[in-house]
C-alpha positions in Angstrom: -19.0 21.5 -37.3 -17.6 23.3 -34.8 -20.5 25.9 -32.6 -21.8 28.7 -33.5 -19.8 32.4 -34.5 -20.1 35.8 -32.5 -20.9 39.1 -33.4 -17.3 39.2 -34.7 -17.0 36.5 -36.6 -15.1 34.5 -33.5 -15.9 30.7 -33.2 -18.5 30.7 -29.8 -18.9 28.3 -27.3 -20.8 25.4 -28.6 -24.2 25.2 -27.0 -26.8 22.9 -27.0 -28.5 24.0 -29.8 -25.2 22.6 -31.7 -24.8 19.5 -29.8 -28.5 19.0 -30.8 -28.3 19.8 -34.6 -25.1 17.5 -35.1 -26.4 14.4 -33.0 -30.0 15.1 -34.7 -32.2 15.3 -31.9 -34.2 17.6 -29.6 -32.6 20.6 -27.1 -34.8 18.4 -24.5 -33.4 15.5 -25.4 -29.5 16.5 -25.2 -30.4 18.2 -21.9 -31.8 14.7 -20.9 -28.7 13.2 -21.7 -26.2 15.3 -20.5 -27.7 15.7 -17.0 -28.8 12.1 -16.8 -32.2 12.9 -16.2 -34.5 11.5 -18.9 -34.7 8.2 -20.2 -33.0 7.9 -23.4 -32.3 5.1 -25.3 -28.9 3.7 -25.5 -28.0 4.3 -29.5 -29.2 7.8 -28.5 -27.4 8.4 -26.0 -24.4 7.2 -27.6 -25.4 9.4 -30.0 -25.1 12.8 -28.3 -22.3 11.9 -26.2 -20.2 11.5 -29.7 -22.0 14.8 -30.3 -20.7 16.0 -26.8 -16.8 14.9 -27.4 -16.5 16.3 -31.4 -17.6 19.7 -30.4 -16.1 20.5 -27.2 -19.4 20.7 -25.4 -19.1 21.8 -21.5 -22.2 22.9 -19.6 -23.0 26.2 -18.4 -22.4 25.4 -14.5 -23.8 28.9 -13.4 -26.9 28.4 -15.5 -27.7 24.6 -14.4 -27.4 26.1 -11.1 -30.4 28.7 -11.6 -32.5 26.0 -13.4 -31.7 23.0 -11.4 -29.8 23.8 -8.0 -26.6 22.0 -8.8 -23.8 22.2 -10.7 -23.3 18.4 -12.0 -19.6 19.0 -9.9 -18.4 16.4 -7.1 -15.3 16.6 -5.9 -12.6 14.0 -5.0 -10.0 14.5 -2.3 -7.2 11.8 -2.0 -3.8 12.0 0.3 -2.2 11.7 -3.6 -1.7 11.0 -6.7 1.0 8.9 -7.9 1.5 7.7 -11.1 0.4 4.3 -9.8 -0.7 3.3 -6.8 -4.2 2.6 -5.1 -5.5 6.4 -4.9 -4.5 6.8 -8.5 -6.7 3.7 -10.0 -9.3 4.4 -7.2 -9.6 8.3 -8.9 -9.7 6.8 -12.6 -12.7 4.4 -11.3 -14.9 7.3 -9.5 -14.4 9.3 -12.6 -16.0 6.8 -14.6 -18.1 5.8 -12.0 -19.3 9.7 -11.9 -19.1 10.2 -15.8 -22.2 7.7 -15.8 -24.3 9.4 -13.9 -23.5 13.0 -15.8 -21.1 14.1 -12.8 -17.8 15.7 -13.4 -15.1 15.2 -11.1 -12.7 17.7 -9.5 -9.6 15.7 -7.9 -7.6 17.5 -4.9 -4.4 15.8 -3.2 -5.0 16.8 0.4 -1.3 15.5 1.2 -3.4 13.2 3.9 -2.9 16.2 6.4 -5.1 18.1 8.3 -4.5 21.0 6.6 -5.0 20.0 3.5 -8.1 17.8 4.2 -9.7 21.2 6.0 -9.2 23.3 2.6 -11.2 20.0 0.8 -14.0 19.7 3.6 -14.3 24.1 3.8 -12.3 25.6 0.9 -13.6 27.6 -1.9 -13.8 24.7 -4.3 -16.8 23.5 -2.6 -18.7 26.6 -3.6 -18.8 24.9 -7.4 -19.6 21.6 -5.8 -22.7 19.8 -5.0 -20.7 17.3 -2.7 -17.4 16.0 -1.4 -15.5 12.3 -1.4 -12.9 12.7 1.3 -10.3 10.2 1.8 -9.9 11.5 5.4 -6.8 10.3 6.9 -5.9 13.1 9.6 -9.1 14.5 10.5 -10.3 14.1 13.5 -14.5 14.2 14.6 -14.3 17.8 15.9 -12.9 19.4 12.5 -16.2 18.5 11.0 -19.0 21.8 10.7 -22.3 21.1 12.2 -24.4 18.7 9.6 -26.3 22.1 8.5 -23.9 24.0 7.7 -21.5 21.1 6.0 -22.5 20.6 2.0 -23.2 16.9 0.9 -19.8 14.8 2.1 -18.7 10.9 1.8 -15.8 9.9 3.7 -13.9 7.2 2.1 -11.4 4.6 3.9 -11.1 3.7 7.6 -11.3 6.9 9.4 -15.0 7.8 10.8 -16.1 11.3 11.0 -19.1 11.1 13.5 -22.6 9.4 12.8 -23.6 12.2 10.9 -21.9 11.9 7.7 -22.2 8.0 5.3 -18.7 6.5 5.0 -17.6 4.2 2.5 -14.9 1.9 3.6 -12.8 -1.5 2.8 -12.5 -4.6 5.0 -9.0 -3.7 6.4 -8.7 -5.6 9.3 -10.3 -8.7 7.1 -7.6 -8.0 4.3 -5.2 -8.5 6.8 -6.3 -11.1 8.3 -6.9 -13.3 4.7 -2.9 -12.4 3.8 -1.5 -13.5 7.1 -3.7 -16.5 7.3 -2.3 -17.6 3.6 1.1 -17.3 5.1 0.7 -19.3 8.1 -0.8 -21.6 5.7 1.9 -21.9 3.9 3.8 -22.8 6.9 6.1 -19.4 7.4 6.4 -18.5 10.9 8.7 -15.7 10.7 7.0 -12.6 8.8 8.4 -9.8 8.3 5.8 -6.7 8.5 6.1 -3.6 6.7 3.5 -1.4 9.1 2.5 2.7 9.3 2.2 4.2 12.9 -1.3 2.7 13.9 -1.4 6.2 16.6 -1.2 8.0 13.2 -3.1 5.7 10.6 -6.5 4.0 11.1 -5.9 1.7 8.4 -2.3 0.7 9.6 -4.2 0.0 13.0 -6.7 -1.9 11.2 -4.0 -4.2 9.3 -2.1 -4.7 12.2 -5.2 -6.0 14.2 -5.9 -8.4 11.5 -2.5 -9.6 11.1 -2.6 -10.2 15.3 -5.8 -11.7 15.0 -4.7 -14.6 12.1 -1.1 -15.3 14.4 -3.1 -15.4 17.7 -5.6 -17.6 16.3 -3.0 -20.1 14.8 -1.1 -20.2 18.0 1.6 -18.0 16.7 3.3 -15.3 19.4 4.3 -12.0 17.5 8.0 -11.0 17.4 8.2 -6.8 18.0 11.4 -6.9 15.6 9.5 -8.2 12.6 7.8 -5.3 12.8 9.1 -2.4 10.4 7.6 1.0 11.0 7.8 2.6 7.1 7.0 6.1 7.3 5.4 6.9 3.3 3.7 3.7 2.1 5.6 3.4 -1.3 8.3 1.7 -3.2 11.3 3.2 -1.9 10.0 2.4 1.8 9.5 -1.0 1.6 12.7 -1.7 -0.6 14.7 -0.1 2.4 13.3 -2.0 4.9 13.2 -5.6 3.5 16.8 -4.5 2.6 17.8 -3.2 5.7 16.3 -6.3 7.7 18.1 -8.8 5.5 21.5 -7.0 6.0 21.0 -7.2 9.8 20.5 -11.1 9.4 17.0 -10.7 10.6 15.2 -14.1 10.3 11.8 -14.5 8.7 10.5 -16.0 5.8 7.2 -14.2 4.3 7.0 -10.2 4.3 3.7 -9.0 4.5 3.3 -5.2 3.6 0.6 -2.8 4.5 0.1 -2.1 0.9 1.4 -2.9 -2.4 3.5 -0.4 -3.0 5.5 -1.4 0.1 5.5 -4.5 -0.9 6.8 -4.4 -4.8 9.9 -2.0 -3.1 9.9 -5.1 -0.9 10.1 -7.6 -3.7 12.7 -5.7 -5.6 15.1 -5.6 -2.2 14.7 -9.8 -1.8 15.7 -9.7 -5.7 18.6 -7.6 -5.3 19.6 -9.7 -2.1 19.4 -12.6 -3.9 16.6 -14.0 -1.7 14.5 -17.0 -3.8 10.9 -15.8 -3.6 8.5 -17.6 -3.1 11.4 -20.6 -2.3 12.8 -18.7 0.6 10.6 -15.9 1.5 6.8 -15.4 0.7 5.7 -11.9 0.0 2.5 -10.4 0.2 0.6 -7.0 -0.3 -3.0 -5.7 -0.2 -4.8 -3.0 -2.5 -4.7 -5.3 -6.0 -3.0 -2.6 -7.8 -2.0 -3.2 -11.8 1.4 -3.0 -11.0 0.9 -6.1 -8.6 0.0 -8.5 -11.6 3.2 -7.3 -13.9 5.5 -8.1 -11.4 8.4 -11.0 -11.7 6.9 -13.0 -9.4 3.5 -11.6 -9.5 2.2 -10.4 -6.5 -0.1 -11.7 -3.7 -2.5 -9.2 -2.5 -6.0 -8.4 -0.8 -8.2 -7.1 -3.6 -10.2 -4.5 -2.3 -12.5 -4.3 -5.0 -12.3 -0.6 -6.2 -14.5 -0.4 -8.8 -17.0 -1.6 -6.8 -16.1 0.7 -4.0 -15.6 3.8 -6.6 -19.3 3.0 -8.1 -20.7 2.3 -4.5 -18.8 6.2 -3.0 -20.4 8.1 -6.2 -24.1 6.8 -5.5 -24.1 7.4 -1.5 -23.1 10.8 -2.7 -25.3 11.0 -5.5 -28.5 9.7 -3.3 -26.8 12.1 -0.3 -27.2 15.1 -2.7 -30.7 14.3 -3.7 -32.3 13.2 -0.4 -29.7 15.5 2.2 -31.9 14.9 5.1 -31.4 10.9 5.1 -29.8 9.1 8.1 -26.3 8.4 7.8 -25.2 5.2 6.3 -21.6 2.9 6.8 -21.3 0.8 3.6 -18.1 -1.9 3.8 -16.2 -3.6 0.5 -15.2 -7.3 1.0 -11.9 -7.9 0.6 -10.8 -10.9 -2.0 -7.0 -12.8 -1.6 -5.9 -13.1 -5.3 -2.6 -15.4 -4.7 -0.3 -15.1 -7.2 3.7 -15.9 -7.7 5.0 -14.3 -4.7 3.8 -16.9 -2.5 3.1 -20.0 -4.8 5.2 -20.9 -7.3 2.5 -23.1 -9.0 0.1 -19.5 -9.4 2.7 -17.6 -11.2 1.5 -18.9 -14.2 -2.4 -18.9 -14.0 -4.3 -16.1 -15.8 -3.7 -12.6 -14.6 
C-alpha cells in the first residue's frame, strides 16, 4: 500500500487517512500518535509508527501550524559534525531523544563562530522551528534579541547567554578535575596537557581550572611548558603535539587532553614513538566517545553522560515551548571517570 492517486493517476502524498487504514485504527488516533498527544497504548503505537515508516508518511508542517501553533520542528546547532566525535553522538542522541516526543530535528554546523551561531539563533530556518538547541561557543550576551522577540532557545555547553534563556550544560571543570586527580593518583607528576585558548573557549577555561584545582590540591606546582595550546580539538592536533613534545625531549609521564579526540591523536603519537602506555606514560581524555572504548589501550575518559544530557536539552525545550513565560532554568550533567587501559593496565581487559 502505498497512499492514495491524483486526479492523474500519479501516486499522492500519503495522508493520514492511509496511515490510518493500513495500521487499522482511527484518523484521531494516528494524529494522537504522531504528535504525541494522546495516550495510546504501546502495541498501538508501535503499530502506526510501522504504519508511519512503510508509507513514507511526513506531516503537513503548514497545516499542524494552523491547527496547533507549531510545527513539531526543533532545531539543533553544533560547531560540527564529524564522522565521530562528541557533537556527532550528542546529535544521534537528541534525535532520538526528540523522535520520542514526536519532534523532528533539523541539525546546522555553526562552524562554532559567531557568524554561524547568529544565522542559527536569527536565520530563516527558525521560521519552520518551534525552538532552538544552541551549542554556543562564540556568542557573546549581547548578540542575544530581547527574550520577546527571541523564539524558544536552549543553550547547550559551558557558554551562558544571560539569565534569560535555560542552559544545559556538563560538569567541565569537575571532568577535569576527576582525570587529573586519577593521574596524580597514579603517582605521575609530569602531565602533559593538551589545552584550547581558555580567552577563546569556556570549556578549555573550565578544564583547565579543574586540572589547577586537582595539582594545587595535591601539592603539585604547574609547569607552563606542559601546557600545549592545540588550536582544532581533533586527532591530527593532539597526534602533533604529543609528537612534537616527545621529540623536544620534553619530560612528563601522563597526557591529559581536553577531549578525546585530542587525546586518541595523542595515543597514536606515544605508539608511533614507541612510548609504553600506560608503563611509561598515562593518557587520558574526557567526552566518553565510542571511539575511546575500541582503542589499543582503551581509553580513560570523563563520561559526560550524553544521553542523559540529549534527553534532559529536548525536554527544557519541549517544557520551554509549551510554558514560554517560565523563569529560566541552569540544569548540570555529572561527570563519571570510566578508567580504562590507557592508564591501568589491569582495566584493559574489564568489560567495555
Amino acid at each position: 500500500m502505498a497512499g492514495t492517486r491524483d486526479h492523474d493517476g500519479h501516486r499522492a502524498a500519503p495522508t493520514l487517512h492511509d496511515v490510518a487504514r493500513l495500521a487499522g485504527v482511527s484518523i484521531k488516533t494516528v494524529s494522537e500518535v504522531v504528535n504525541r498527544t494522546g495516550r495510546v497504548a504501546a502495541a498501538t503505537t508501535s503499530r502506526v509508527d510501522s504504519a508511519v515508516r512503510a508509507l513514507g508518511y511526513q506531516p503537513n508542517l503548514s497545516a499542524r501550524r494552523l491547527r496547533t501553533g507549531t510545527t513539531g520542528v526543533i532545531g539543533l546547532a553544533v560547531p560540527e559534525l564529524s564522522m565521530s566525535g562528541y557533537f556527532n553522538e550528542l546529535s544521534a542522541l537528541v534525535v532520538r531523544a526528540a523522535g520520542e516526543r514526536g519532534l523532528t530535528v533539523l541539525i546546522e554546523e555553526t562552524g562554532g563562530t559567531r557568524e554561524g551561531e547568529l544565522r542559527a539563533l536569527r536565520g530563516p530556518r527558525r521560521s519552520v522551528m518551534d525552538g532552538l538547541l544552541l551549542s554556543a561557543v562564540a556568542l557573546e550576551e549581547p548578540d542575544v534579541p530581547e527574550p520577546a522577540t527571541l523564539a524558544p532557545t536552549v543553550v547547550l555547553g559551558e557558554r551562558r547567554l544571560g539569565a534569560v534563556l535555560d542552559h544545559v550544560t556538563f560538569g567541565n571543570e569537575e571532568a577535569a578535575r576527576l582525570v587529573t586527580e586519577h593521574l596524580l593518583q597514579l603517582g605521575r607528576r609530569r602531565i602533559l596537557v593538551l589545552a584550547g585558548d581558555p580567552t577563546r573557549s569556556a570549556t578549555a577555561a573550565r578544564r583547565l581550572a579543574g586540572h589547577r584545582r586537582a595539582l594545587h590540591a595535591a601539592g603539585v606546582a604547574p609547569s607552563p611548558e606542559l601546557v600545549r595550546p592545540v588550536g582544532t580539538w581533533d586527532h591530527a592536533a593532539g597526534y602533533a603535539q604529543v609528537r612534537a613534545a616527545c621529540r623536544e625531549a620534553l619530560e612528563f609521564d601522563a597526557v591529559f587532553a581536553m577531549n578525546d579526540s585530542l587525546a586518541l591523536g595523542g595515543l597514536r603519537a606515544l605508539h608511533d614513538e614507541g612510548r609504553d602506555v600506560p608503563g611509561a606514560v598515562a593518557v587520558a581524555g574526557i567526552d566518553d566517545v565510542v571511539d575511546a572504548r575500541y582503542a589499543h589501550p582503551r581509553l580513560t575518559t570523563a563520561d559526560p553522560h550524553r544521553e542523559v544530557l540529549a534527553d534532559l536539552a529536548v525536554r527544557t525545550l519541549a517544557e520551554r515551548i509549551t510554558h514560554p513565560r517560565r523563569p529560566a532554568v541552569v540544569h548540570e550533567v555529572a561527570a563519571e571517570l570510566r578508567v580504562r587501559g590507557s592508564t591501568s593496565a589491569a582495566a584493559e581487559h574489564a568489560p567495555v
